[in-house]
C-alpha positions as CSV (number, residue, x, y, z in Angstrom):
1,X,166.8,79.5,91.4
2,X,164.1,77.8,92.3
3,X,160.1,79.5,92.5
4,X,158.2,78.9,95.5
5,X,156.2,76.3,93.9
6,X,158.7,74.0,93.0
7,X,160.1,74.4,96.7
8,X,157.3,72.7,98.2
9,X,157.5,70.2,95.6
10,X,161.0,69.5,96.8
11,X,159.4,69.4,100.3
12,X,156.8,67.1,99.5
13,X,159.4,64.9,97.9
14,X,161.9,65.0,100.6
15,X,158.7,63.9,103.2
16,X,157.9,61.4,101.1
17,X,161.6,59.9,100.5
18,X,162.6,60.1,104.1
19,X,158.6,60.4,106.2
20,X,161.2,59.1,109.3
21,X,163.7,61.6,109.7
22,X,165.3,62.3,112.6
23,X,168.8,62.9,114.5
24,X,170.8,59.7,114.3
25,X,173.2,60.9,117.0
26,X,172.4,58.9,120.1
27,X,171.6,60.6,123.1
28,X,169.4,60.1,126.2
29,X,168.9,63.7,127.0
30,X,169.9,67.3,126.4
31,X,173.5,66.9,127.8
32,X,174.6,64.0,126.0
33,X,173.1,65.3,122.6
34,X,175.0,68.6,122.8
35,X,178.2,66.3,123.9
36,X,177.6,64.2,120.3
37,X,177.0,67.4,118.6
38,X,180.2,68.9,119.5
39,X,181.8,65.5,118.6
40,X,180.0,64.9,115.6
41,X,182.4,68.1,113.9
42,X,184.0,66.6,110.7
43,X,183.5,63.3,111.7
44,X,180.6,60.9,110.9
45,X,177.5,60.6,113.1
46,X,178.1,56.7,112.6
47,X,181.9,57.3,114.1
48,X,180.2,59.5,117.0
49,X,177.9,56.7,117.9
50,X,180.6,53.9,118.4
51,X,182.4,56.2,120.9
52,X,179.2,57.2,122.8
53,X,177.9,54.6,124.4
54,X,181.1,53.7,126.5
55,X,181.4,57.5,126.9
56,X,177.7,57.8,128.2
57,X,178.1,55.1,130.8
58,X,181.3,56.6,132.5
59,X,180.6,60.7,131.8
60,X,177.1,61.1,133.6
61,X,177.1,65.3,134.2
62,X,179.1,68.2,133.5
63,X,180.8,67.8,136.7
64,X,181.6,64.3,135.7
65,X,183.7,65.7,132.7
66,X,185.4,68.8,134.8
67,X,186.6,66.3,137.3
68,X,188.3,64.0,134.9
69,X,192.3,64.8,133.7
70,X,191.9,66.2,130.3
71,X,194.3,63.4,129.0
72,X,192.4,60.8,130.4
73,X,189.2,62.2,128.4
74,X,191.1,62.6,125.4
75,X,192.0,58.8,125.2
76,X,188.3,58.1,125.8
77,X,187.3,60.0,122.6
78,X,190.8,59.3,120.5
79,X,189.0,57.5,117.7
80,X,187.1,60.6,116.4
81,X,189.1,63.3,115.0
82,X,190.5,66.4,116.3
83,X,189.8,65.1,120.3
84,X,192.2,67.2,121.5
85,X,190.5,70.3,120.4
86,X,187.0,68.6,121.3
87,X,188.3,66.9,124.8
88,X,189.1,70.5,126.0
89,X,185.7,72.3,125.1
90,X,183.6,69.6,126.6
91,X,185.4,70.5,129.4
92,X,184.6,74.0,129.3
93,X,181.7,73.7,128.5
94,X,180.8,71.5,131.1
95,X,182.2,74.1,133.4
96,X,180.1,76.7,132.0
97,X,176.9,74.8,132.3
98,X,178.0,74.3,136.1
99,X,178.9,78.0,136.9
100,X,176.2,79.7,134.4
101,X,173.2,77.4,134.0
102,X,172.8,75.3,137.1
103,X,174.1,72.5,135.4
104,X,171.6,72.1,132.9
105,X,171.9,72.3,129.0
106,X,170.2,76.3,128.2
107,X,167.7,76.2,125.2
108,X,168.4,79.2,123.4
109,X,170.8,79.9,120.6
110,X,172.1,83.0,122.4
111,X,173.0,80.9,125.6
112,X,174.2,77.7,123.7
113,X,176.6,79.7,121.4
114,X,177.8,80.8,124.7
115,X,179.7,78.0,125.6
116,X,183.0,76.3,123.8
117,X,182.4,74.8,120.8
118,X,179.1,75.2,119.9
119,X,178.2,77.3,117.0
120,X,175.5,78.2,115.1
121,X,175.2,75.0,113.5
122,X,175.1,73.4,116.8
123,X,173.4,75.3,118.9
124,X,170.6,75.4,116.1
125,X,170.9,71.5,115.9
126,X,171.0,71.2,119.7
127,X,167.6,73.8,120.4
128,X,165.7,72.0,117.3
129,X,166.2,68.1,118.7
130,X,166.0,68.3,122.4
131,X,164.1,71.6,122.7
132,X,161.6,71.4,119.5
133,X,162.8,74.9,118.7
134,X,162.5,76.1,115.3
135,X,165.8,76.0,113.5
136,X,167.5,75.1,110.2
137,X,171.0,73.7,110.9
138,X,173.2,73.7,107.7
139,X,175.7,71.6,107.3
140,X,177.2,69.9,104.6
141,X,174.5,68.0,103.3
142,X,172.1,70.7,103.8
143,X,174.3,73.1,101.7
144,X,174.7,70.6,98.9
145,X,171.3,70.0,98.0
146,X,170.3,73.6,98.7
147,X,172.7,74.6,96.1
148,X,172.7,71.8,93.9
149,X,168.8,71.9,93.7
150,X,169.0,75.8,92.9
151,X,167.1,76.9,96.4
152,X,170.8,79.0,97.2
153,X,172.7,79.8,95.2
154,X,176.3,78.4,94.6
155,X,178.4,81.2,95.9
156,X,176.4,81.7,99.3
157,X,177.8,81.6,102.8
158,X,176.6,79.0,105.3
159,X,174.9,81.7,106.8
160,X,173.3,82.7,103.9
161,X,172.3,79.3,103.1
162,X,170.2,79.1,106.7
163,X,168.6,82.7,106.3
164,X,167.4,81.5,102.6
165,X,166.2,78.4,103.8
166,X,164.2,80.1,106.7
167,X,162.6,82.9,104.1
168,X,161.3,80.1,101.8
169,X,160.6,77.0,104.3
170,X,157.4,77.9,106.9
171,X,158.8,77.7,109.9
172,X,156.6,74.8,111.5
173,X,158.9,73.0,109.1
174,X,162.3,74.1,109.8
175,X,163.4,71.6,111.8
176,X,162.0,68.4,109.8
177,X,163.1,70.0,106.7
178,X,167.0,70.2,108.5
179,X,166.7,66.3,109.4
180,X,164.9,65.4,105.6
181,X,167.3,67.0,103.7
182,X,170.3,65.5,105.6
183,X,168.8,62.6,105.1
184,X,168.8,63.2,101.4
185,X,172.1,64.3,101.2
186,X,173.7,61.6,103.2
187,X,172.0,58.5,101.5
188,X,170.6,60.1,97.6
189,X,172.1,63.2,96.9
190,X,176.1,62.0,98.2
191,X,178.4,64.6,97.0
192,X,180.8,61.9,94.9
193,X,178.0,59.7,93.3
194,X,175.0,61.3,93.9
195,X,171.8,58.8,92.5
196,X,170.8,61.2,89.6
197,X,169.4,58.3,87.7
198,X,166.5,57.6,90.1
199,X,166.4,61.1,91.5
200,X,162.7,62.0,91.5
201,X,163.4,65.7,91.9
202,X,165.6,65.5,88.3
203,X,163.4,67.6,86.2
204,X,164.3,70.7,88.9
205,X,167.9,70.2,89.6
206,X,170.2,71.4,86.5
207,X,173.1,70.1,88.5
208,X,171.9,67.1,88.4
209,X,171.3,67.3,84.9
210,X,174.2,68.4,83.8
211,X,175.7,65.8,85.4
212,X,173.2,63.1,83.6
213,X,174.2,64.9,80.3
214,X,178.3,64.3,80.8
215,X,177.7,60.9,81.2
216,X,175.8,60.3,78.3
């Protein structure tokens, strides 16, 4: 496991590796963020954004989604997997916005766990980007590295893997940390080739050279 000293130097390095950081879903506001978020589960944030757009321009509001047959929505977002599932929980969601929040997208964990398919990961995700709420959302990438670098350990729970994260990350740097260290999952750290070779955090990560060993 990693000390607290060689934490921040994984910090340092992530900041300088990826200064830009930031949600690649696209979204204009809180509604259509929380839409892609919901979306975005098991598929690609790349897939999510060629479905958006179109989806965007005719979905407006919640009421825009409650109104629409549910098999009409599920042929608008057929391309991204498991839409059947997805199709009906914007739906309810929608409706629970309407009938519990004025219409509007609520900025607290509590509330956005509330509502159909949002979970942790989400509603931290969703309360981080379009509220600027502290939060740590883990998913895969952020579980890899954490464990692969040695800052969790291997046989921890998601949810272990967030509290962990928010005991040794200060928490003015929860969120940016989430969005680095996606970041340097999704384009360094990949989990079938990761770039060990050039990896400047090498000397820390015993996964990583473990793996440099077996392929000497």
């Amino acid at each position: 496991m990693l000390n607290k000293k060689q934490i921040r130097y994984c910090l340092d390095i992530f900041e300088e590796m990826f200064p830009e950081a930031e949600c690649e879903l696209t979204h204009q506001n809180p509604f259509e963020l929380l839409v892609a978020v919901v979306l975005s589960a098991q598929a690609t944030d790349a897939l999510v954004n060629k479905v958006t757009p179109q989806l965007f321009e005719k979905y407006k509001t919640p009421e825009d989604y409650i109104s629409v047959p549910l098999e009409e929505l599920q042929e608008d977002i057929k391309r991204i997997g498991l839409y059947r599932n997805k199709a009906k929980n914007i739906k309810k969601l929608s409706q629970t916005l309407v009938e519990k929040f004025g219409g509007e997208v609520p900025s607290t964990q509590k509330d956005l766990e509330s509502l159909a398919g949002v979970g942790r990961k989400t509603a931290n995700v969703v309360a981080s980007v379009a509220f600027d709420e502290p939060a740590i959302a883990v998913d895969t990438h952020v579980e890899r590295v954490s464990k692969r670098l040695g800052i969790c350990r291997w046989k921890d729970s998601v949810l272990e893997v967030e509290k962990t994260l928010m005991r040794k990350v200060p928490v003015d740097e929860w969120s940016v940390t989430h969005h680095r260290m996606i970041f340097f999952g999704r384009y360094h750290c990949k989990a079938q080739r990761p770039n060990c070779e050039e990896c400047p955090l090498l000397s820390l990560c015993r996964e990583g050279q473990k793996r440099m060993r077996k392929n000497v």
